[in-house]
Backbone and ligand atoms as CSV (ligand in chain L), in Angstrom:
chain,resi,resn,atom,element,x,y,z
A,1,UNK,N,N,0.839,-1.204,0.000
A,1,UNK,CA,C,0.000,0.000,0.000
A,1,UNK,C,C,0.877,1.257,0.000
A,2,UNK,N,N,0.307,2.204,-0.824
A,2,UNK,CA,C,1.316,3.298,-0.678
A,2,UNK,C,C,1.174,4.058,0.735
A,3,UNK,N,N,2.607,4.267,0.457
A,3,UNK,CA,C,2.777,5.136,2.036
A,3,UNK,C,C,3.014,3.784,3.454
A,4,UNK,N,N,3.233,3.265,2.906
A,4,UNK,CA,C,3.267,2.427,4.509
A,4,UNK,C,C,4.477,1.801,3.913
A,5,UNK,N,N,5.261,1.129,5.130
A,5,UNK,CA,C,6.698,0.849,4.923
A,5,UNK,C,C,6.358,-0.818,4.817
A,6,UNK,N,N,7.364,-1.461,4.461
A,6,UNK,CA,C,7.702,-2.300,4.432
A,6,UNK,C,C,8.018,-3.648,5.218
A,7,UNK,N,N,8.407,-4.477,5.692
A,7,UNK,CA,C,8.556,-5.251,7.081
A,7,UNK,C,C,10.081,-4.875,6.773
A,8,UNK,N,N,10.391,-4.989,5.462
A,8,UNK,CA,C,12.226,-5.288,5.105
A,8,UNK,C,C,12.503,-3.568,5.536
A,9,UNK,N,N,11.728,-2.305,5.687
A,9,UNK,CA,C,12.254,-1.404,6.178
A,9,UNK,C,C,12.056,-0.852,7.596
A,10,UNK,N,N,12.828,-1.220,8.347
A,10,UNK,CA,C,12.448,-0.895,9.852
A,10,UNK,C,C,12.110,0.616,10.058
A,11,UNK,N,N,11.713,0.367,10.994
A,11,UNK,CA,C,11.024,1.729,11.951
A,11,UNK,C,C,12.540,2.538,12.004
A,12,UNK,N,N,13.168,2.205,12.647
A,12,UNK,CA,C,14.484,2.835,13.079
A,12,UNK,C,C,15.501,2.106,12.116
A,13,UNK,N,N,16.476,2.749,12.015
A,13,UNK,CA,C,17.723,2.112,11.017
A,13,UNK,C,C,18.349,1.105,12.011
A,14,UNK,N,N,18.692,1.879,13.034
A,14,UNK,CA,C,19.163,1.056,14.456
A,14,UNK,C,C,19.026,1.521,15.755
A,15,UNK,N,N,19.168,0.857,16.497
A,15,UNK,CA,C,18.683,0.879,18.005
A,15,UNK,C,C,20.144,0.274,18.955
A,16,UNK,N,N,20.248,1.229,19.567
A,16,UNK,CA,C,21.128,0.912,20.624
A,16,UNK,C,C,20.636,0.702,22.159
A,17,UNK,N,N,20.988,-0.288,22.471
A,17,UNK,CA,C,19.849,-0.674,23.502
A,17,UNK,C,C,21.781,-0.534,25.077
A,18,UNK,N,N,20.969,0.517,25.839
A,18,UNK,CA,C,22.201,0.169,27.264
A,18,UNK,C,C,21.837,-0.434,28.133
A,19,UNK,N,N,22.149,-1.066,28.776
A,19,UNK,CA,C,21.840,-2.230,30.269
A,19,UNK,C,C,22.015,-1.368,31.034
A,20,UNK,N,N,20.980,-0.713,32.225
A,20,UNK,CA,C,21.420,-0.037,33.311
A,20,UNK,C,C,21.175,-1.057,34.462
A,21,UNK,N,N,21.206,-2.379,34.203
A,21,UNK,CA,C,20.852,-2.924,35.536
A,21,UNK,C,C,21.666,-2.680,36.793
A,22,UNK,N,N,21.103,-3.193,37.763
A,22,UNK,CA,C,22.416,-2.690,39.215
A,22,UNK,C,C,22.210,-4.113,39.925
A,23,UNK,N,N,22.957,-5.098,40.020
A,23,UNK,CA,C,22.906,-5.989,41.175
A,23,UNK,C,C,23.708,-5.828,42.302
A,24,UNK,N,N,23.503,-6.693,43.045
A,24,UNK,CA,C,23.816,-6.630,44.112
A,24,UNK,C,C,25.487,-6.898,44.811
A,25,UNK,N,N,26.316,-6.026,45.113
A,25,UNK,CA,C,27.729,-6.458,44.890
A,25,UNK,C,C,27.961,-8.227,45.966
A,26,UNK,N,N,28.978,-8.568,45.387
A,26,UNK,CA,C,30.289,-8.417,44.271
A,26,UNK,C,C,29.761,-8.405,43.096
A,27,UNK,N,N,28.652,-8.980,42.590
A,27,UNK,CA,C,28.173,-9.255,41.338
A,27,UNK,C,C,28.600,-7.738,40.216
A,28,UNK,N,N,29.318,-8.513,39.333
A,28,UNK,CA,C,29.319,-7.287,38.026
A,28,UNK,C,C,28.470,-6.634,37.461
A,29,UNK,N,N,27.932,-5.625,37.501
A,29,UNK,CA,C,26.819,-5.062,36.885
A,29,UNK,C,C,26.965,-3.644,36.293
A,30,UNK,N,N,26.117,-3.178,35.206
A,30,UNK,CA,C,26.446,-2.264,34.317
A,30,UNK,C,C,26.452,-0.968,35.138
A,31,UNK,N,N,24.946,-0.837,36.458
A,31,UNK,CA,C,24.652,0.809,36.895
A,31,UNK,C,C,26.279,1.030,37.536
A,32,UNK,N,N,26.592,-0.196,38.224
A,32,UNK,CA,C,28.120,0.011,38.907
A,32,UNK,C,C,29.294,0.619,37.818
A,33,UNK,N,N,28.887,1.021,36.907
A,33,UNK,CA,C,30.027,1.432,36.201
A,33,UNK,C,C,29.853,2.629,34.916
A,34,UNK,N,N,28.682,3.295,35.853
A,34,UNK,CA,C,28.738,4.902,34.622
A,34,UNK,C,C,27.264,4.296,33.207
A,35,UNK,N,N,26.492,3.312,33.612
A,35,UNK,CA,C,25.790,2.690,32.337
A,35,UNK,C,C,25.220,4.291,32.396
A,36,UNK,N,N,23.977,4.898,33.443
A,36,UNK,CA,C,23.268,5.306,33.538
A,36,UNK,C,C,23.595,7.248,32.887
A,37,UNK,N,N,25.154,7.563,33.235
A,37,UNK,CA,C,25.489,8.571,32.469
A,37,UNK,C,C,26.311,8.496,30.944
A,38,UNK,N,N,26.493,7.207,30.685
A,38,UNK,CA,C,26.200,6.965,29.382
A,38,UNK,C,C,25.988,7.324,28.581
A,39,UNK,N,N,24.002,6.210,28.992
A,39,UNK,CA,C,22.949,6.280,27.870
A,39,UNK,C,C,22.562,7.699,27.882
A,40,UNK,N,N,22.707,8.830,28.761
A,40,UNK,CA,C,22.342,9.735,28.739
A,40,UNK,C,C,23.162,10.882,27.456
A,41,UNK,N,N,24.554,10.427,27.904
A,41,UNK,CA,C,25.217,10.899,26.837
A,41,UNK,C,C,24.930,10.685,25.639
A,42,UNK,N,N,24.832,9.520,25.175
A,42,UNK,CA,C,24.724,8.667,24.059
A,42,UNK,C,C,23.264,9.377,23.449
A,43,UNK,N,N,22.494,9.315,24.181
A,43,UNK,CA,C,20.646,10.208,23.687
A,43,UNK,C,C,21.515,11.394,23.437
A,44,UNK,N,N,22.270,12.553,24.294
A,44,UNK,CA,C,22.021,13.753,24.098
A,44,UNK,C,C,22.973,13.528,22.463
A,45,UNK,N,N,24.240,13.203,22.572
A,45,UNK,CA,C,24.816,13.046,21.043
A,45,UNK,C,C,24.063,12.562,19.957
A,46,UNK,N,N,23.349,11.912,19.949
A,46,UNK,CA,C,22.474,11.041,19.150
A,46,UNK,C,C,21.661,12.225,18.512
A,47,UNK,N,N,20.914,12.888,19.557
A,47,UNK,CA,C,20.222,14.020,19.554
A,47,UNK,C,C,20.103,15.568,18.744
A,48,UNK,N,N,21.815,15.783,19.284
A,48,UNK,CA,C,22.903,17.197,18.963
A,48,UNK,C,C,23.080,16.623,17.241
A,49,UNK,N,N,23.328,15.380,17.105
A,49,UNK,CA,C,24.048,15.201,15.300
A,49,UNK,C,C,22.953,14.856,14.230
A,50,UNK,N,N,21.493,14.873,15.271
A,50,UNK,CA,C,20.699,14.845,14.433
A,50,UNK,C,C,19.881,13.419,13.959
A,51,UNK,N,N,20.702,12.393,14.730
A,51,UNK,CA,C,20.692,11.471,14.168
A,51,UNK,C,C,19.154,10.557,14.666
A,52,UNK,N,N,18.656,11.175,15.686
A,52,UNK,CA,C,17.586,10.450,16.352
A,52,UNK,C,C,15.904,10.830,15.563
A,53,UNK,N,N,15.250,9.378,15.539
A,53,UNK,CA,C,13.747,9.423,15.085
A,53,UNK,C,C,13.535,8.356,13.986
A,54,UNK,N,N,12.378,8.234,13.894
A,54,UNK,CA,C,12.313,7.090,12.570
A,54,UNK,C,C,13.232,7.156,11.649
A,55,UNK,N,N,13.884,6.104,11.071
A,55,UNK,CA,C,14.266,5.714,9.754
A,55,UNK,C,C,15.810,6.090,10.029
A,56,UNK,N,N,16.087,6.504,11.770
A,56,UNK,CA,C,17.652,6.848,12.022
A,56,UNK,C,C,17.512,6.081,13.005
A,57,UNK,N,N,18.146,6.797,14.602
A,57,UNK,CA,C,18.610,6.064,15.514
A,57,UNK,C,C,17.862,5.950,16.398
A,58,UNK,N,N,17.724,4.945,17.693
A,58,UNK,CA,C,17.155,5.266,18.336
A,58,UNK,C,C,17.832,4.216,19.719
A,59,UNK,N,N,18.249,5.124,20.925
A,59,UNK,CA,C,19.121,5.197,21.976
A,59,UNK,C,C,17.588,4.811,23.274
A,60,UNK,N,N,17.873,3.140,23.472
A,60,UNK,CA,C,17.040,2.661,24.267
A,60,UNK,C,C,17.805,2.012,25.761
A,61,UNK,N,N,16.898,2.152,26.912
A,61,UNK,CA,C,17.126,1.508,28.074
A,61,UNK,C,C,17.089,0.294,28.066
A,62,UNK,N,N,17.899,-0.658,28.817
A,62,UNK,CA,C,17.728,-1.942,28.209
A,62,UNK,C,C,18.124,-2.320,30.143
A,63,UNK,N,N,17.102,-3.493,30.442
A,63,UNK,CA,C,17.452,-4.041,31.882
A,63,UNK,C,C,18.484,-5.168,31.533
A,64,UNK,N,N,19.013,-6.011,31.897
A,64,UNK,CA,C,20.590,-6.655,32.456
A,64,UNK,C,C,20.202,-7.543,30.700
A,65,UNK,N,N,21.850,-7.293,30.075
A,65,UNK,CA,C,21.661,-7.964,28.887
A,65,UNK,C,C,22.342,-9.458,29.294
A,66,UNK,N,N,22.628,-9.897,30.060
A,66,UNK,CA,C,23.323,-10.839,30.260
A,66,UNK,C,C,24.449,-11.223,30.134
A,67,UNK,N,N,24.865,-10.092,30.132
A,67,UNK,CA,C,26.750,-10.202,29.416
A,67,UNK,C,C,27.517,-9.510,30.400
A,68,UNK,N,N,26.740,-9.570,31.645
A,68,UNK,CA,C,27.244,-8.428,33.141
A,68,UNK,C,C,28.646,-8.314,33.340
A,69,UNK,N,N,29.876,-9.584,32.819
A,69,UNK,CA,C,31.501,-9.474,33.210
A,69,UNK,C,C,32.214,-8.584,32.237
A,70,UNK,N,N,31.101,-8.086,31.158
A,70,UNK,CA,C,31.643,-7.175,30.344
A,70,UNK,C,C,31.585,-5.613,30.759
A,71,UNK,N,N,30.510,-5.533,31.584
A,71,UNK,CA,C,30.081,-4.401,32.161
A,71,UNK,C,C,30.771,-2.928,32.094
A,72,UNK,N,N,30.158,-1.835,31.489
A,72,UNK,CA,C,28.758,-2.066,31.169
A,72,UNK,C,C,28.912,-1.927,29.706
A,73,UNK,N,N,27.935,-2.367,29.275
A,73,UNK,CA,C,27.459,-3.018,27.769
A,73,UNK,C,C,26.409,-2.563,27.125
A,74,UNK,N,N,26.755,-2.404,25.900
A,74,UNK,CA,C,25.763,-2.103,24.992
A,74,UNK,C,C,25.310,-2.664,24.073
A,75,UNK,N,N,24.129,-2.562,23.365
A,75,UNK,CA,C,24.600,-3.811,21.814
A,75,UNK,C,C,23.571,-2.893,20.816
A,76,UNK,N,N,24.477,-3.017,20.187
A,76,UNK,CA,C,23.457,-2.239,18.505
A,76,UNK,C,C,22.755,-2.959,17.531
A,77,UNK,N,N,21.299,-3.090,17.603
A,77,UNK,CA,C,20.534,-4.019,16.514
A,77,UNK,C,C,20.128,-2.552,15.431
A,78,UNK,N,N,20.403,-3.723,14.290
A,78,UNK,CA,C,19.974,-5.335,13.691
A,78,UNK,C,C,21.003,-5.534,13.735
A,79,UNK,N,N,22.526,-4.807,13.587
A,79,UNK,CA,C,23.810,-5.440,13.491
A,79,UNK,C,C,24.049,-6.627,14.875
A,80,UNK,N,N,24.115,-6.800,15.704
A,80,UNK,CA,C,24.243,-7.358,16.378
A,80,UNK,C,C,25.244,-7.463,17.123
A,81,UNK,N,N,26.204,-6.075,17.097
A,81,UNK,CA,C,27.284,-5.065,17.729
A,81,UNK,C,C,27.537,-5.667,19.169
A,82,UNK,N,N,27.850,-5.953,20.194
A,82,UNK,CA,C,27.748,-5.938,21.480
A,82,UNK,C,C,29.336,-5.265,21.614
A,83,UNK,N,N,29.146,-3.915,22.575
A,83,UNK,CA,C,30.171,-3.307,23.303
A,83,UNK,C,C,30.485,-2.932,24.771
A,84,UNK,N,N,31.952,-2.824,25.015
A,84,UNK,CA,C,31.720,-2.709,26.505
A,84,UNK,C,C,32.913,-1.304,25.735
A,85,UNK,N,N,32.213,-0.100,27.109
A,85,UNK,CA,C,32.926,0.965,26.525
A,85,UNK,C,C,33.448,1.755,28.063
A,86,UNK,N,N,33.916,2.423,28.636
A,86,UNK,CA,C,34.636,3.147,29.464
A,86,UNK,C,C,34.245,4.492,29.600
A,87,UNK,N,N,34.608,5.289,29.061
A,87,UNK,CA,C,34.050,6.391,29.023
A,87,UNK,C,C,32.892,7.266,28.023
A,88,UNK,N,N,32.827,8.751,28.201
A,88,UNK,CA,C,31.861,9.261,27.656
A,88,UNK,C,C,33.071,9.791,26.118
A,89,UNK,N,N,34.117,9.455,25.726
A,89,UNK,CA,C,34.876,9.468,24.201
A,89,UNK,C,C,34.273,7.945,23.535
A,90,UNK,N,N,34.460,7.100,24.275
A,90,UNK,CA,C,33.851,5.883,23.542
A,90,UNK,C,C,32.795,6.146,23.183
A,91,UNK,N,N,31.619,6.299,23.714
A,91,UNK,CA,C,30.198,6.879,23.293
A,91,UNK,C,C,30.186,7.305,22.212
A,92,UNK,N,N,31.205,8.659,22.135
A,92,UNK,CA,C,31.199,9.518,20.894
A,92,UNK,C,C,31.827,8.629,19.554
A,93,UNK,N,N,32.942,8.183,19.590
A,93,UNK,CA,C,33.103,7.019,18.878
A,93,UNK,C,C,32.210,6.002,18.559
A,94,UNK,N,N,31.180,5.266,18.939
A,94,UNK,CA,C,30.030,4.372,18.582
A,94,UNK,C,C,29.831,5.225,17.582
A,95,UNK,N,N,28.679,6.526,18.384
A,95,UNK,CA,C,28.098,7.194,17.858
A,95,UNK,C,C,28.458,7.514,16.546
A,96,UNK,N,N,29.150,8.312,16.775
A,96,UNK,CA,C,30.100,8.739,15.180
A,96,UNK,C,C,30.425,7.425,13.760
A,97,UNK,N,N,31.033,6.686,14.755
A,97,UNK,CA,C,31.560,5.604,13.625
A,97,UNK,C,C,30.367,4.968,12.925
A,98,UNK,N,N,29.809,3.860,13.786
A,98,UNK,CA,C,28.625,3.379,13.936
A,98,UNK,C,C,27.394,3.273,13.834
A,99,UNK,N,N,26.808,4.268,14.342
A,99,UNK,CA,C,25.493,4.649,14.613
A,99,UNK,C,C,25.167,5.799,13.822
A,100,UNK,N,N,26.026,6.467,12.989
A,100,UNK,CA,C,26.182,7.413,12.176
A,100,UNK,C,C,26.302,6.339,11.141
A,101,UNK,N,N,27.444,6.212,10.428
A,101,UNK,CA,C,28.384,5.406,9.589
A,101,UNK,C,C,28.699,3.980,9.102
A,102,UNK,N,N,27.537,3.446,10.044
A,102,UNK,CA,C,27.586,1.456,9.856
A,102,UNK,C,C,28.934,1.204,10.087
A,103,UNK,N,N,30.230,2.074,10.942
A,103,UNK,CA,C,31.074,1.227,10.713
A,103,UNK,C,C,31.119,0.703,12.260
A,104,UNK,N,N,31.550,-0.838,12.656
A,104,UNK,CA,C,31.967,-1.120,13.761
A,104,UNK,C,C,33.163,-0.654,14.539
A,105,UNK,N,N,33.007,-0.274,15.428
A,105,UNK,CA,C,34.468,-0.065,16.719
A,105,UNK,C,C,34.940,-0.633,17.251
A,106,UNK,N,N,35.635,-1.571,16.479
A,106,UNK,CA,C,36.400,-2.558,16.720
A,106,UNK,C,C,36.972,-2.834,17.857
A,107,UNK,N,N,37.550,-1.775,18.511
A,107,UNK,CA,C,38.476,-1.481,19.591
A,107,UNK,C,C,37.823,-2.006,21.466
A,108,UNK,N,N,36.336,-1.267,20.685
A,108,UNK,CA,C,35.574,-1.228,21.784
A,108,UNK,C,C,34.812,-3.191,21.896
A,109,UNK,N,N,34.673,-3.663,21.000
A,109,UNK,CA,C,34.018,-4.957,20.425
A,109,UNK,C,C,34.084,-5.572,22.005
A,110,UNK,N,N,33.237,-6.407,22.637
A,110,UNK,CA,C,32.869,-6.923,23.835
A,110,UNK,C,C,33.431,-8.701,23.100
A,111,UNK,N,N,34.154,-8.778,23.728
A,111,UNK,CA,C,35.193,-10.228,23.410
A,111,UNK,C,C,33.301,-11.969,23.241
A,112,UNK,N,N,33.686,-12.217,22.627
A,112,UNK,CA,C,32.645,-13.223,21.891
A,112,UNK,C,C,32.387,-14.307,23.732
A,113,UNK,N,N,33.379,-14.200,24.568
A,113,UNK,CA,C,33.217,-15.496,25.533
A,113,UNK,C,C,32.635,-14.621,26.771
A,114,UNK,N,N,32.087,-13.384,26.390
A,114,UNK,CA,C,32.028,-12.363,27.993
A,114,UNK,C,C,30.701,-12.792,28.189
A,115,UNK,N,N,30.015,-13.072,29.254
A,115,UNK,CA,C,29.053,-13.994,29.517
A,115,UNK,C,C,28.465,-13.088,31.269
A,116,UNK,N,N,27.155,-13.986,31.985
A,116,UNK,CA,C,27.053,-13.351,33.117
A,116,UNK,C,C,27.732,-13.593,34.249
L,1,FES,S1,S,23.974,-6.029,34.628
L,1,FES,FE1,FE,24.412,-5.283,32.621
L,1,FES,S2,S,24.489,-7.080,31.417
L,1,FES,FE2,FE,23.871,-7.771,33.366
């Protein structure tokens, strides 16, 4: 039908989903490590470059992805990206490379065996 999209064209190009979960220490968990000023970053950049709303990006809360020893973690669909990042320059790097650019950040890449 005209005017209506497709199944093969998503709503959003991509979605970055952050884990702010918090467990209970010793346990590894994402809020223990900056998730929560982040995703915040990550929305406002997302935001500032323009890049956020249908058919672009879209910077989601996500409860414990299960990958807590990576902490904290992100993962970018449909690519299927999973990152563990450090500071608020990494962010900008996703953002930029990535979430802008389809390209992956290699650097940042959350190792294939990081588990809960
Ligand atoms: S607490 Fe973040 S992945 Fe589990």
């Amino acid at each position: 039908m005209a005017g209506m999209s497709s199944p093969a064209q998503p709503y959003f190009q991509r979605h970055i989903f952050f884990c702010l979960n918090e467990r209970a220490a010793p346990q590894a968990c994402c809020a223990g490590h900056g998730a929560q000023e982040a995703f915040a970053h990550c929305k406002k950049r997302v935001k500032e470059l323009g890049l956020a709303g249908p058919g672009k990006v879209r910077v989601n809360k996500a409860g414990c992805l299960d990958r807590c020893q990576g902490a904290p973690v992100a993962v970018v669909y449909p690519d299927g990206v999973w990152y563990s990042y450090v500071d608020h320059e990494d962010i900008d790097e996703i953002v930029e490379s990535h979430l802008k650019n389809g390209q992956v950040v290699e650097r940042l890449l959350l190792p294939a065996d990081v588990g809960r």
